[in-house]
C-alpha positions as CSV (number, residue, x, y, z in Angstrom):
1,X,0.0,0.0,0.0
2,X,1.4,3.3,-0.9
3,X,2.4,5.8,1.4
4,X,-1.2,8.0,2.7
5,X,-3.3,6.0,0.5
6,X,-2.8,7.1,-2.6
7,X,-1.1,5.9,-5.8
8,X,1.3,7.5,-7.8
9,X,3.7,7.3,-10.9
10,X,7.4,6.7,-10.0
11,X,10.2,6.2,-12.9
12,X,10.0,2.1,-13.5
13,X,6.0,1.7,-12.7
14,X,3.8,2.7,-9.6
15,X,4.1,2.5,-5.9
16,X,1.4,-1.1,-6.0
17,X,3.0,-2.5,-8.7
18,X,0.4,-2.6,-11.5
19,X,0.4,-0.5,-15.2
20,X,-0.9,3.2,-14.4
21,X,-4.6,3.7,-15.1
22,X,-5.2,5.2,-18.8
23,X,-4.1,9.0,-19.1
24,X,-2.9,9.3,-15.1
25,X,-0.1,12.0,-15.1
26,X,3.4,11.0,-14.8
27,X,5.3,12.9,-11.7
28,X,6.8,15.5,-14.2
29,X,2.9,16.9,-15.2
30,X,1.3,17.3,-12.1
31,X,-1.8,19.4,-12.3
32,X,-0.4,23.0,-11.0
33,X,-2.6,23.4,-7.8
34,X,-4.2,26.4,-6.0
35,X,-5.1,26.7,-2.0
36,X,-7.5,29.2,-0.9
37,X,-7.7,30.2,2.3
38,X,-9.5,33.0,4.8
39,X,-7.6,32.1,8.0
40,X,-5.0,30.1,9.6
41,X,-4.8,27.1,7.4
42,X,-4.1,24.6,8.9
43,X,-5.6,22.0,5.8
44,X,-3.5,24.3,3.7
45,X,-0.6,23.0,5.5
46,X,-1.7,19.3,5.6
47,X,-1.8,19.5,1.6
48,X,1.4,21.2,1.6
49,X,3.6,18.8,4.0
50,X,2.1,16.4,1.6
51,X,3.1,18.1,-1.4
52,X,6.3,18.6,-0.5
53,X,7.4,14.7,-1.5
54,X,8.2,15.2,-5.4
55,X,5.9,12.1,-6.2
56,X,2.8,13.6,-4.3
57,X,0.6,14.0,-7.8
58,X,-0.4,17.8,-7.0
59,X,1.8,21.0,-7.3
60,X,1.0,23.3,-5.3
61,X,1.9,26.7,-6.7
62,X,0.0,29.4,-5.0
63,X,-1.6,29.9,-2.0
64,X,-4.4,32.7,-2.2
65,X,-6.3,34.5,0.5
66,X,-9.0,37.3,0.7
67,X,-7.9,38.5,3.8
68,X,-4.8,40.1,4.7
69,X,-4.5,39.1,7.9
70,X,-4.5,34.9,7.1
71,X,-2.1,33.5,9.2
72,X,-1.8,30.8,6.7
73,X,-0.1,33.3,4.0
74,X,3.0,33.2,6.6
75,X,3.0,30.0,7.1
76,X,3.0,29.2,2.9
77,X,5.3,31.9,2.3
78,X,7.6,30.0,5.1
79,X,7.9,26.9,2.9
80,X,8.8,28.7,-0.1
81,X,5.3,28.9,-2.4
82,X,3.9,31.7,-3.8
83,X,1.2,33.5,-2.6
84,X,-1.5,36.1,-3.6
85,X,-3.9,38.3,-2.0
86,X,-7.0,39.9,-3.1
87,X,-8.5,40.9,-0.3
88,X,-12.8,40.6,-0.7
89,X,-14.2,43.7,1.1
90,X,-13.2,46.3,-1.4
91,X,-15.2,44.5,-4.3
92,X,-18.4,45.0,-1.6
93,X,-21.3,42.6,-3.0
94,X,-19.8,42.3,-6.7
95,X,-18.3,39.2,-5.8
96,X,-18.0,38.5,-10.0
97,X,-15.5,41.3,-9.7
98,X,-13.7,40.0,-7.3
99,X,-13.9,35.9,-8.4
100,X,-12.4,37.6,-11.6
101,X,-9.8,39.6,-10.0
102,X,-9.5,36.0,-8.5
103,X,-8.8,34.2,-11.5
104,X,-6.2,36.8,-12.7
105,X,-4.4,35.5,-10.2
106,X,-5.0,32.0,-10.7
107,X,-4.3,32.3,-14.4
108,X,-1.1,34.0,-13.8
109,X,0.2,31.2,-12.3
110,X,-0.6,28.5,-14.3
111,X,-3.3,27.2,-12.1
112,X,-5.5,23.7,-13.0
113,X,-7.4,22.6,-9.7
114,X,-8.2,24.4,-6.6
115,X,-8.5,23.0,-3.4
116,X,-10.7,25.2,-0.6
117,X,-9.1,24.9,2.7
118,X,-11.1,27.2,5.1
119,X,-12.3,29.6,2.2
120,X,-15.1,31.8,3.9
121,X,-17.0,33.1,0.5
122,X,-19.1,31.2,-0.9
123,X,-18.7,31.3,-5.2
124,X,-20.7,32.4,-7.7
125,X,-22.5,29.8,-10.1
126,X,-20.0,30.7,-12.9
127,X,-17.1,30.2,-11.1
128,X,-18.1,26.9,-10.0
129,X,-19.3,26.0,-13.4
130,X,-15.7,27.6,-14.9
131,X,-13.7,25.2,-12.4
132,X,-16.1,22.1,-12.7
133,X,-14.8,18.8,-11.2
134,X,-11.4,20.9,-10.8
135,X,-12.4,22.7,-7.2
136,X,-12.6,20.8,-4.6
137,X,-13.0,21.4,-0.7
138,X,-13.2,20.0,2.7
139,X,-15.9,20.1,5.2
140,X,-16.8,19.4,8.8
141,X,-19.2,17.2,8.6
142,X,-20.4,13.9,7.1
143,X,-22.1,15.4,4.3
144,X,-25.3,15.9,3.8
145,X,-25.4,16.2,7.3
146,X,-24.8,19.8,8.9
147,X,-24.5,22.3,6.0
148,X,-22.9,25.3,6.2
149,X,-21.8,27.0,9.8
150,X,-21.0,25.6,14.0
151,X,-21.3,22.1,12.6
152,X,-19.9,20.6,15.9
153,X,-22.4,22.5,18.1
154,X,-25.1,21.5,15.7
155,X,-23.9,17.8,15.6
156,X,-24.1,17.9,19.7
157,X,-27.2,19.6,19.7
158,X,-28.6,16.8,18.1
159,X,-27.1,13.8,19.7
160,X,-25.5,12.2,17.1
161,X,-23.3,9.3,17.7
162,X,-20.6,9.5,15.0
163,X,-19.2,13.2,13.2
164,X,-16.7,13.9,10.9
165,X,-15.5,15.3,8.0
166,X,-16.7,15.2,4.1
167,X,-14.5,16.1,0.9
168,X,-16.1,16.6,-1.8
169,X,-16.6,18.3,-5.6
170,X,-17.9,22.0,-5.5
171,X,-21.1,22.4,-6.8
172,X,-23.1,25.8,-6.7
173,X,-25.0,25.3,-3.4
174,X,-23.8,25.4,-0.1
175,X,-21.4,22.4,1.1
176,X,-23.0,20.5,-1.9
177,X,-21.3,18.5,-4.3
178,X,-19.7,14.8,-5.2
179,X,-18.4,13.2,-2.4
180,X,-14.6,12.0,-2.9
181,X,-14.1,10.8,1.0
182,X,-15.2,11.1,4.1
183,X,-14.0,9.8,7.9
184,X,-16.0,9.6,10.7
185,X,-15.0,10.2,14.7
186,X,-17.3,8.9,17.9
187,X,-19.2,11.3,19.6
188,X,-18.5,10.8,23.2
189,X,-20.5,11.9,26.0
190,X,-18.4,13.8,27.5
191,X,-17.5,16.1,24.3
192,X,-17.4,19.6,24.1
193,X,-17.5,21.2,20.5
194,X,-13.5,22.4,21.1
195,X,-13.3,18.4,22.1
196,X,-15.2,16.9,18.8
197,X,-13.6,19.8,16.3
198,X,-9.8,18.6,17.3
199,X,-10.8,14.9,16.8
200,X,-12.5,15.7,13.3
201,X,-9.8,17.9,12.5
202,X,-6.7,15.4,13.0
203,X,-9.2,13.3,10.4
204,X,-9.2,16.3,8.0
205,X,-5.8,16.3,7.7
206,X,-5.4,13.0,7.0
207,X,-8.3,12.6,4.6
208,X,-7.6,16.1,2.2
209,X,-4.4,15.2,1.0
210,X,-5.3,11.8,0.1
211,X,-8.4,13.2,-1.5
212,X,-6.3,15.9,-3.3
213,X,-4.0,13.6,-4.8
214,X,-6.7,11.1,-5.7
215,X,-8.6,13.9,-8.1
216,X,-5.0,15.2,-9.0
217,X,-3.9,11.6,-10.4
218,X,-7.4,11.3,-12.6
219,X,-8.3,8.1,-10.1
220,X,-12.2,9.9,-9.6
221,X,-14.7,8.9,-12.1
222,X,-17.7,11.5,-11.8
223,X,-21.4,9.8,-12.7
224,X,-23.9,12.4,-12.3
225,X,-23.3,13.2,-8.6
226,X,-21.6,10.4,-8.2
227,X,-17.7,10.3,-7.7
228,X,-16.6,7.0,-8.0
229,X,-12.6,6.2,-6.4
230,X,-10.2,4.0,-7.6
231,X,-8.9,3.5,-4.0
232,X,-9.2,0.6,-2.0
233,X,-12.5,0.9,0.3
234,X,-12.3,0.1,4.0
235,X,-12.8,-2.6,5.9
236,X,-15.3,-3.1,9.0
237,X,-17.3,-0.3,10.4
238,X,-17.2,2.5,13.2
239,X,-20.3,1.6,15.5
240,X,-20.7,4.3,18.7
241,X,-21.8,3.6,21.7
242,X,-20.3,0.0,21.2
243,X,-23.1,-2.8,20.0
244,X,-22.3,-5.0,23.3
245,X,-25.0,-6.0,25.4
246,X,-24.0,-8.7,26.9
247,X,-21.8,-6.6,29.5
248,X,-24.9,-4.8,30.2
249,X,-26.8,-7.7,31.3
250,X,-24.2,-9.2,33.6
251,X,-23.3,-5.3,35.1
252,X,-27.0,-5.1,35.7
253,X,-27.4,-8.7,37.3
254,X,-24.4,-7.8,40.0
255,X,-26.7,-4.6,41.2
């Protein structure tokens, strides 16, 4: 099994062993990727630890924010890779204007796919529909669960037993889309939404790069709304509280 999950194209054949699947990129055409970010970014710096092995099948080449004050331009401009900003609030409610001032930016650096790592705007229809299948983006939730906003309080307020996180294809509504992956955590009962948002997010940073280089390597298939992997699938299942009820009856016979 290849390193994180995904497989890749080294000189003398891939990483399992088998011929590459028809028109995958070889490690010298990488698809020249995009992150776009509104805070801290700390997905952003998943996808770029990741990135930074030469056979990872994305290049990151620009990290853009619409805020100036992103911690996470520091932290990209710390590992050496470019970054842009074009900062939202002057373009008002003409967000065209500023998803084109946007793509000047994107453009000018040679820029494929996009990956959304804590991107607070949500894109017009034509940008979507200009970046089809090519935008992608990661969300704190299992999908279609929890839309949009406090996802953890939400999830608590309704006493679910599992949470998580959801990657998936941008589509023009809100957190809609195909979904590419998704990992799942256990609620527990003594979890407070700071608790159940660092669990989900240790999953997030696994899950995004291995999503990323998945779409990156042409491994997703899209049927309707649909995205079907070739990845191997998991095994066994994530069941919370645990289905054991034996224990219960012996702890309630010794009462």
């Amino acid at each position: 099994m290849p390193r994180c999950g995904w497989i890749i194209c080294r000189r003398g054949g891939w990483d399992d062993g088998r011929d590459p699947p028809h028109g995958a990129p070889s490690v010298t055409s990488r698809p020249r990727t995009a992150i776009l970010i509104s805070g801290r970014g700390s997905n952003m710096a998943a996808l770029l630890q990741a990135a930074a092995d030469p056979t990872y099948p994305a290049e990151i080449v620009l990290v853009l924010s619409n805020r100036a004050d992103a911690a996470g331009l520091d932290h990209a401009r710390a590992r050496g890779i470019p970054t842009a900003l074009v900062e939202s609030r002057p373009f008002g409610r003409d967000r065209a204007a500023f998803e084109q001032a946007m793509e000047t930016e994107l453009h000018g650096h040679g820029v494929t796919l996009i990956a959304l790592a804590g991107f607070m705007r949500v894109l017009t229809e034509g940008f979507v529909a200009r970046w089809r299948d090519r935008l992608v983006n990661i969300h704190p939730s299992l999908l279609p669960a929890f839309r949009g906003l406090d996802t953890h309080a939400r999830a608590l307020a309704a006493g679910v037993k599992l949470h998580g996180c959801t990657v998936h294809l941008v589509r023009p509504g809100v957190d809609e889309g195909p979904i590419l992956a998704q990992a799942a955590v256990p609620v527990r009962p003594d979890d407070t939404e700071a608790t159940l948002a660092a669990r989900v997010l240790a999953e997030e940073h696994r899950l995004y790069p291995a999503a990323l280089a998945w779409l990156a390597a042409r491994l997703v298939r899209i049927e309707g709304d649909i995205a079907r992997i070739a990845a191997a699938p998991a095994e066994g299942a994530l069941a919370n509280p645990l289905p054991v009820w034996g224990t219960l009856r012996r702890n309630a016979g010794e009462r």
